[in-house]
N, C-alpha and C positions, 0 to 999 in steps of 0.2 A: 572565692574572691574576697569575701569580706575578712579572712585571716590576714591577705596581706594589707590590709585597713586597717592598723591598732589602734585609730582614730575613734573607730565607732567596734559597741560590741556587740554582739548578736542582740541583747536586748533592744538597745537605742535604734538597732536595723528594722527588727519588728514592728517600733511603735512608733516611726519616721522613716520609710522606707526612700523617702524623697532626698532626704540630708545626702544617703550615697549617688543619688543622680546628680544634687548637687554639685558634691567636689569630682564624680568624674567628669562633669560638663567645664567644669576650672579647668583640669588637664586639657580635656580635648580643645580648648581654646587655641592652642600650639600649634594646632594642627595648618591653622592660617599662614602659619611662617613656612610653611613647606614647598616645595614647589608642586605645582599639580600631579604630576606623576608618582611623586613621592609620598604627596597625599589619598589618591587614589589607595597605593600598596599599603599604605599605614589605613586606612580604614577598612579596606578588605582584611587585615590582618587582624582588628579590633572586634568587625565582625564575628569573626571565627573566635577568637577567645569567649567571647558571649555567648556565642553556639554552642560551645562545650559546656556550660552552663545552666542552659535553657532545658525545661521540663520539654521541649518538644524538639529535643536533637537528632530525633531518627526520621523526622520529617525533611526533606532536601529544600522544603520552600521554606523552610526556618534562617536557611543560609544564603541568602543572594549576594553575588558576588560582582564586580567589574571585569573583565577579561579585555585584553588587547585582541581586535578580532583577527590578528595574524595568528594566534594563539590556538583559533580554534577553526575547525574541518567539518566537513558535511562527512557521515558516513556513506558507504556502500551500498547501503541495502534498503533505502527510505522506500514505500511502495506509494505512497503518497504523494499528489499532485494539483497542485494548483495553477488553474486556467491564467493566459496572461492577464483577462479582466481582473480577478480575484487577484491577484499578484499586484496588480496598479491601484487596489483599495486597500488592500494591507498595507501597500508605503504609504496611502493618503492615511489612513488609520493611524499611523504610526509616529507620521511627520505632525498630525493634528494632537493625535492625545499621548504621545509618548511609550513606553515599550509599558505595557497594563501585563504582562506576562512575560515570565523569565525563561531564556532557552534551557532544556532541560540532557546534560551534559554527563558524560563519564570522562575522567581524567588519567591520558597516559602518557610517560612519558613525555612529560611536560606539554601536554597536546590533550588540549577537550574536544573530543567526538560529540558530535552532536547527536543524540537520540532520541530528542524530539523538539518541534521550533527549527525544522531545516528552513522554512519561507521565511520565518521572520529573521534566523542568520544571515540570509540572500540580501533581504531588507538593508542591515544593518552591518552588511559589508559594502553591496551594490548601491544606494541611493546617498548621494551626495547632502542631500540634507538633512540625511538621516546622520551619517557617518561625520557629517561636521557638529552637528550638536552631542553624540554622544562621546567625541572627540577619539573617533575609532575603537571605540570600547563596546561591547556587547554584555547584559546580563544574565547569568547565568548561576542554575542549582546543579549542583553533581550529586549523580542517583548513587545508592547503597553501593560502594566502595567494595564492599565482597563478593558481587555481582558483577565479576567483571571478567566473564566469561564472553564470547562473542554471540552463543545462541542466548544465554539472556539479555543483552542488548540487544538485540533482535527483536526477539518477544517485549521488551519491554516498548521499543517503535511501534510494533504492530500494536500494544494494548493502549498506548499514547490514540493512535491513528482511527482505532477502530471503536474507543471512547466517543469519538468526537463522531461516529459514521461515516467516516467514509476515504476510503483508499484505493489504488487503482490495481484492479484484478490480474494484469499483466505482471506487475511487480511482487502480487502475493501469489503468484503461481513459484514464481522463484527462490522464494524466501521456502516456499513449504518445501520443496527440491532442493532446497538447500540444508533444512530441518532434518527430512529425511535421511539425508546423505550424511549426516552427522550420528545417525543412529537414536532420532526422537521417532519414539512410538507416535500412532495417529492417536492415542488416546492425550499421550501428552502435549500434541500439537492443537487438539481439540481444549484441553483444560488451560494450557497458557494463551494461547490466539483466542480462544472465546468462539470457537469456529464448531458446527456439527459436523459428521462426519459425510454428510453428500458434498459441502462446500470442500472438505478437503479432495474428496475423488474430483469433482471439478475442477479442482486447482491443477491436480497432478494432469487430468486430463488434457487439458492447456502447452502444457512441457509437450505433451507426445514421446515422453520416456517411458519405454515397457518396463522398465525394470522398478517405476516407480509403485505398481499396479501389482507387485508380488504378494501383498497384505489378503489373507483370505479372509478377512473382514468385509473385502469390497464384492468379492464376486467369484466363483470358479470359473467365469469368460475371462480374468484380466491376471487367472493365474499360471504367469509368462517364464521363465527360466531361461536366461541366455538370450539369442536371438532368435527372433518368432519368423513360425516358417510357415505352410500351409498346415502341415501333421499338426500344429499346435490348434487348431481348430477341427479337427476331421472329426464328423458324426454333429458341428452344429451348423447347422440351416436357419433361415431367417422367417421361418413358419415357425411361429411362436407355442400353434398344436402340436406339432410332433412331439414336444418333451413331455406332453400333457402334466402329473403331477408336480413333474420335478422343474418344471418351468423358474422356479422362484429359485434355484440353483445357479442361473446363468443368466441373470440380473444383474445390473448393477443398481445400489443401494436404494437410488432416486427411483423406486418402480410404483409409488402408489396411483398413478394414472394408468389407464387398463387399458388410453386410445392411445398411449404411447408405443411407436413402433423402435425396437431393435436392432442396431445390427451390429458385430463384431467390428473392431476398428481397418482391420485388413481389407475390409468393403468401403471404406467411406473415402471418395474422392478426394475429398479437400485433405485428406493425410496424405497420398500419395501425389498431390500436387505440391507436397512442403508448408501446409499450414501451420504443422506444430515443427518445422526446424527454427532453429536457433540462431541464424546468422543469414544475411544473403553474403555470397562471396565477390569479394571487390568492393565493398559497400559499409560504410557506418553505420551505427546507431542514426545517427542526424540526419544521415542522407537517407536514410532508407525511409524513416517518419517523415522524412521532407517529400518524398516520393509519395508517399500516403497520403499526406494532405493534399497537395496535386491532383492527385486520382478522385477523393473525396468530394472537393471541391468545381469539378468536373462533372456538373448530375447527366447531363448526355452519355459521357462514359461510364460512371457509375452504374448508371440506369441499363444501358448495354451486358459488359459484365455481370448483373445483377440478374437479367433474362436468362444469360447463359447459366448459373448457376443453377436456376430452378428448374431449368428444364434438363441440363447432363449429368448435375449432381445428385441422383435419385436418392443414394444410399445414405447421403450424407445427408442433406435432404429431410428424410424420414428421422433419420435418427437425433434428429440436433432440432428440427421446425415442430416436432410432435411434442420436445420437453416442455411442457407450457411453467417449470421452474426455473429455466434460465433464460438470462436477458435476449432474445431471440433478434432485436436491432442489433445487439452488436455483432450476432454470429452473422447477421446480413454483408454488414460491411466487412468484418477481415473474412470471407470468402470470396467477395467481389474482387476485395484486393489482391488475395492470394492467385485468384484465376485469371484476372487480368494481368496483374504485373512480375508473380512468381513472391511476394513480398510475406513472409509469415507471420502470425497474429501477434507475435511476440511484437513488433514495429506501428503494434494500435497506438501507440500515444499519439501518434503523428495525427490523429482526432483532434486533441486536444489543443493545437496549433492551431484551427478552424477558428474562424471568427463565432459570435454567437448564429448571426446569419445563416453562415455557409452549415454550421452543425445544424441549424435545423435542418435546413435543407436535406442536410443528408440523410438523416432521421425520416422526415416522411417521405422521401425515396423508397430507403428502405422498407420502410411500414408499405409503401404501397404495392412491390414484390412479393413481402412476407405474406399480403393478404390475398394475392394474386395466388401463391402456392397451395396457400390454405384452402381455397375457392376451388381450386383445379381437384383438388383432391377430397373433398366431400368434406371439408371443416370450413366453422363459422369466420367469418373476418373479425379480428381483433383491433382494440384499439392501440393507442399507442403506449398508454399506463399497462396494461398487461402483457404487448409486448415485451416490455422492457421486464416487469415479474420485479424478483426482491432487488429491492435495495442494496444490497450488495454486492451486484453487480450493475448497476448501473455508472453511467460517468463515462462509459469506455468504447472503443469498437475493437 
């Protein structure tokens, strides 16, 4: 920069670095006579020549930018959710102290993807007072430009998402089913998601795709080829002595609990009721999560539903209420829902629709079935912190 300056030479730059902010700040005075939109694009473009510049140019927060928010798109695959409360405190946050973070964007074809900051781009499309002060503009960093693959934006949302704690388990069942199906090892889905490998057999578990369960990393119970018939199980039984040595064979990964009970998935009710399909037919996304909050928000029905599970769903039952590592209120709710209404777990958001209210409610409904099972069957009643177990599956049903 200071080459094309003959005004000052590298020494006089060293020993009054000020002098060249001086006369660029004379220039950029011009900028006044332009019109807003014009000046906008001239400052964004001024930016950028400084960024090429700057000792910290591989960093994306080095360069914030103005974007027109026609300009830019929510992507496909965010697993991340925010409650309408939390949605109505980010616009008060936003409309009060201005955008304190930049959305973080990949640039195609004239179109920036958003890959992380989808709620605060909601914000600063959706809220009228948002969207008149920043004069329909949104700010925004564009990530590593070589990186612009669709599984590393991906990974890059989930490591955005999962920084901050917290995402919604439905979305990252599908994201890893989608990983998969792209040809990511589970080592590499472990090393870029940040994920162990029990949360990934849980994820895939969730799909209720055999084919995703072919890894003999997880198990010789979930090693499936083609479509799964009876033969694909013949010789295991749900008497965990019979195998006696070889018992740790036909595991899957989550076995350090010795009071957990087993069983093959071709036993467990709620599969063969459609808990892990993928779609109701005749029905949307919207409708169907609309249908779930309904159901939820109904603790008479709920609570109903709820009875019938514990008491027809044995297999399922055993194998899902004994895991004391996963969040054990939400498997309450999408199986009340699934056997009430036919609705599969894939359509849990529709939780997150719940007021604060009615979500308790539903929660210690739950918890009070969970510990009715528990009770029936010679284990302690829990409370509602251990129901729920790690954190990362919490937030969901």
């Amino acid at each position: 920069m200071a080459d094309n300056l003959p005004m000052f030479d590298m020494f006089d730059l060293e020993e009054d670095p000020d002098a060249l902010v001086d006369e660029v700040a004379a220039l950029l005075d011009s900028l006044s006579r332009l019109s807003e939109a014009a000046r906008i694009h001239t400052i964004n473009k001024i930016r950028m020549e400084i960024h090429k510049y700057s000792p910290f140019s591989n960093e994306p927060v080095d360069m914030v930018q103005w974007v027109l928010s026609e300009h830019v798109t929510a992507n496909d695959y965010n697993p991340n959710a925010v409650a309408p409360p939390e949605m109505r405190l980010l616009e008060h946050s936003i409309k009060e102290d201005g955008f304190t973070q930049p959305i973080v964007s990949w640039k195609h074809d004239g179109i920036y993807e958003v890959v992380d900051g989808f709620h605060r781009h909601r914000v600063g499309k959706e809220s009228k007072a948002v969207g008149a002060r920043t004069k329909g503009y949104l700010p925004l960093v564009v990530v590593n430009q070589e990186r612009q693959g669709r599984n590393d934006r991906i990974a890059a949302t989930i490591r955005h998402n999962r920084a901050r704690g917290k995402h919604r388990v439905d979305g990252m069942s599908e994201i890893v089913v989608e990983l998969k199906r792209r040809n990511w090892s589970n080592e590499r889905i472990s090393r870029e998601l940040g994920m162990d490998e029990d949360e990934i057999l849980r994820l895939c578990q969730i799909t209720g795709l055999a084919e995703l369960f072919t890894d003999q990393e997880f198990s010789k119970s979930w090693d499936v080829e083609g479509a799964v018939t009876e033969d694909d199980f013949e010789g295991i039984t749900d008497d965990i002595e019979t195998y006696g040595d070889e018992t740790e064979g036909f595991r899957t990964v989550n076995t350090s609990d010795e009071n957990r009970i087993f069983h093959t998935f071709d036993k467990w009710e709620c599969h063969k009721a459609g808990f892990f399909d993928t779609h109701v037919d005749g029905m949307s996304r919207g409708e169907a999560e609309e249908q779930y909050r309904v159901f939820l928000a109904n603790i008479p029905r709920f609570a109903d539903a709820l009875e019938h599970v514990i008491t027809e769903w044995k297999h399922s039952c055993e194998h899902y209420l004994t895991n004391v590592a996963m969040n054990r209120i939400a498997w309450m709710g999408q199986a009340a829902a699934c056997y009430a209404m036919g609705i599969p777990a894939v359509y849990r958001g529709g939780f997150s629709l719940l007021t604060e209210a009615e979500q308790s409610a539903a929660n210690e409904c739950a918890l009070t079935y969970l510990n009715k099972w528990l009770e029936a069957n010679d284990r302690e009643a829990v409370t509602m912190d251990v129901a729920y177990s790690g954190s990362r599956q919490s937030d969901i049903y």
